[in-house]
Residue, then its C-alpha position, 0 to 999 in steps of 0.5 A: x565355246x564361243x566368247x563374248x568377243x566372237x558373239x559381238x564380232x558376228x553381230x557386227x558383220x550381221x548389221x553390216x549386212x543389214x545396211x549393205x542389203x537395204x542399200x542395194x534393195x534401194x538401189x533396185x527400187x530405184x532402177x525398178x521406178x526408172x524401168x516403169x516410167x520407160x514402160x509407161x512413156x511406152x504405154x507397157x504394163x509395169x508389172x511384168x509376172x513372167x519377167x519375175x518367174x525368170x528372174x526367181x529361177x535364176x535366183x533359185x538356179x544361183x543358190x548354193x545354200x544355206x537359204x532353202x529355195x521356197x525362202x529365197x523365193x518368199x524373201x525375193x517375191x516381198x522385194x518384187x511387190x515392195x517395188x511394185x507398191x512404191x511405184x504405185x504410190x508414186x503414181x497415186x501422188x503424181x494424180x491432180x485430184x491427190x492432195x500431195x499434188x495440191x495440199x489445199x482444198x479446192x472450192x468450186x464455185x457454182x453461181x456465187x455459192x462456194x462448195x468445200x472448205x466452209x459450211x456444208x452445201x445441200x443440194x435437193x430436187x426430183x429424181x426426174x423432171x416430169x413437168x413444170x409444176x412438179x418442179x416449180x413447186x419443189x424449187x420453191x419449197x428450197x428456195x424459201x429455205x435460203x437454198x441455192x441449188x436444186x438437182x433434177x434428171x432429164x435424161x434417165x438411166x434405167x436398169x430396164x429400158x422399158x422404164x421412164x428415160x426422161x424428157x430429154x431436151x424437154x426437160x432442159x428446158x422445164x430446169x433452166x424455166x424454172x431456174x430463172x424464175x426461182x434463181x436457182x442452180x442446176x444440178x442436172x445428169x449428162x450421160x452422153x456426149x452428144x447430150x452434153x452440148x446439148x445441155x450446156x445452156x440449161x444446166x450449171x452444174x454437170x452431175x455424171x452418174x454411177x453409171x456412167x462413172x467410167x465412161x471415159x469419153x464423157x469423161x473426157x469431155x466433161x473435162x474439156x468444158x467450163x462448168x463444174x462436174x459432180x461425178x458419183x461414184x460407180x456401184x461396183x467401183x473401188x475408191x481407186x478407181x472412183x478417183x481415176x475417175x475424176x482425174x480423167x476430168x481434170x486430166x483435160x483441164x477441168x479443175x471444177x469437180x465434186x465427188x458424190x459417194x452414193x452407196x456401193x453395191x453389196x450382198x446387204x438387202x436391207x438398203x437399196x446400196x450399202x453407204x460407204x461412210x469411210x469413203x468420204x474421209x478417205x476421198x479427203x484425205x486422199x483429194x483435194x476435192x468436196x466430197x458430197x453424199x447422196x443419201x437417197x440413192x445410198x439407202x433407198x429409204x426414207x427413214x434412213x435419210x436423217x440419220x445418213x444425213x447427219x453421219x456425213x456432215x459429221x465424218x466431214x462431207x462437203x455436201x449431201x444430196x436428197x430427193x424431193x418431189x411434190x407427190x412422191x406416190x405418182x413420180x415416174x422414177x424412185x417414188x417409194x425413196x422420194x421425200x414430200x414436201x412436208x417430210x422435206x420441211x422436217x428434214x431440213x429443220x432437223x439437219x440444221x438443229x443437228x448442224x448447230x449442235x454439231x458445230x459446237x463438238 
């Protein structure tokens, strides 16, 4: 019969062997996170699952017992991926947009108007410039809010190329006519390179689409001028990506980013995008980037953008963005999601009531 004196003794040499495994699984993960920065200086993928096989086999050819070898396999292969998900983390923390590598908020400054870190900013306007008063009568509608900023595309996207792709240059210059006139900011969408130098005396504020999220040479370029970026996340594109995103911009010196939740592409039909609310804490937790969200393009409805609205200023949104146009029934793009002008007006009363009411939570 075993004493109490032999018990205890095993016992002892048991968390001896704790302390001595978990000094030599650091030591590994140590050599594991100098192996990756010579894969990456190398530009080799870190993780190498045929260089696991050979060493599980070894491990497995070594084995005299009494582990049997499916465990020793389970214990060796949750070693293997908690190195791999450290060296993962690292590279999460080393980003520029992380918010280990800057703890405080960024604020991007659009034309005098301070966006992250104070009070929500609202951007509004036409999905697609289609004239100049169609425009004028929208930026005069913000303006006599007491808005800064008013977003308009010209040039389109579309999912079918037989659909209105903009105006182009025309458009340009319709924004930057009615810009100076109202002393409003532009919001306008770049999907090209070539466009971007064209764009770059019209517009303020370089709005990149979900579509062109990882366009990585627009990307690039977008990082190498001196204008703010709003990047909107792709419809398929996990947060991790979105973020890999952004730091492509700030990658080329860029500081000046928004990030715009818009919705994700889900099996749910009932919205035209399912919005991704968790995303925005997230993204602030994560970056020390604003964080807006478009809540047209999210819900494609527009009974649903009030209640969208005020569920992002209260998760901690930066900003939101809705659209606007004069007639909603005749707009060459997105007409059955656009607010009017009179809906427009009741929108922007009730998210200031809720603002006020929200802000003494």
């Amino acid at each position: 019969m075993m004493s109490k004196q032999d018990l205890g003794e095993l016992r002892g040499r048991i968390d001896q062997l704790n302390n001595n495994i978990l000094d030599l699984i650091n030591e590994r993960t140590a050599i594991v996170q100098e192996i990756g920065k010579l894969k990456e200086k190398q530009g080799v993928n870190r993780y190498d699952p045929i260089r696991e096989r050979e060493m599980l086999n070894v491990l497995k050819d070594a084995n005299n017992g009494p582990l049997p070898d499916g465990i020793l396999e389970q214990v060796f292969k949750s070693i293997f991926m908690s190195a791999l998900e450290v060296q993962q983390d690292e590279q999460k923390n080393a980003l520029l947009v992380s918010r280990a590598r800057k703890a405080e908020d960024t604020i991007v400054n659009v034309n005098g108007q301070k966006i992250g870190g104070g009070e929500p900013t609202f951007i509004y306007g036409p999905c697609a410039v289609e004239s100049y008063e169609q425009v004028l009568a929208v930026a005069q509608s913000i303006k006599a809010k007491g808005l800064t900023m008013i977003r308009g595309g010209a040039y389109k996207p579309r999912t079918s190329p037989y659909d209105f792709q903009g105006l182009g240059l025309e458009g340009l210059k319709i924004l930057k006519r009615v810009a100076d006139e109202t002393g409003l900011s532009i919001v306008t969408e770049i999907i090209t390179p070539a466009h971007l130098e064209e764009a770059l005396e019209y517009i303020d504020v370089i709005q990149i689409g979900a579509r062109n999220m990882q366009n990585f040479e627009l990307l690039k370029e977008a990082g190498m001028v001196d204008k703010p970026v709003l990047l909107k996340r792709g419809m398929s594109a996990t947060i991790s990506e979105f973020v890999n995103a952004a730091e492509y911009i700030i990658s080329k010196g860029n500081t000046e980013i928004m990030l715009c939740e818009r919705g994700i592409r889900t099996y749910e039909t009932a919205t035209r995008n399912t919005l991704d609310i968790s995303a925005v804490p997230i993204l602030k937790q994560e970056t020390h980037l604003p964080v807006f969200v478009d809540v047209t393009h999210s819900t494609g409805r527009k009974d649903l953008l009030l209640p969208t609205a005020k569920a992002a200023i209260a998760v901690g949104a930066d900003g939101v963005m809705a659209e606007v146009h004069p007639d909603p029934a005749v707009a060459l793009s997105d007409s059955a999601q656009q607010m009017n002008l009179e809906q427009f007006d009741t929108f922007y009363e009730e998210m200031n009531r809720f603002m006020k009411t929200h802000q003494t939570i």
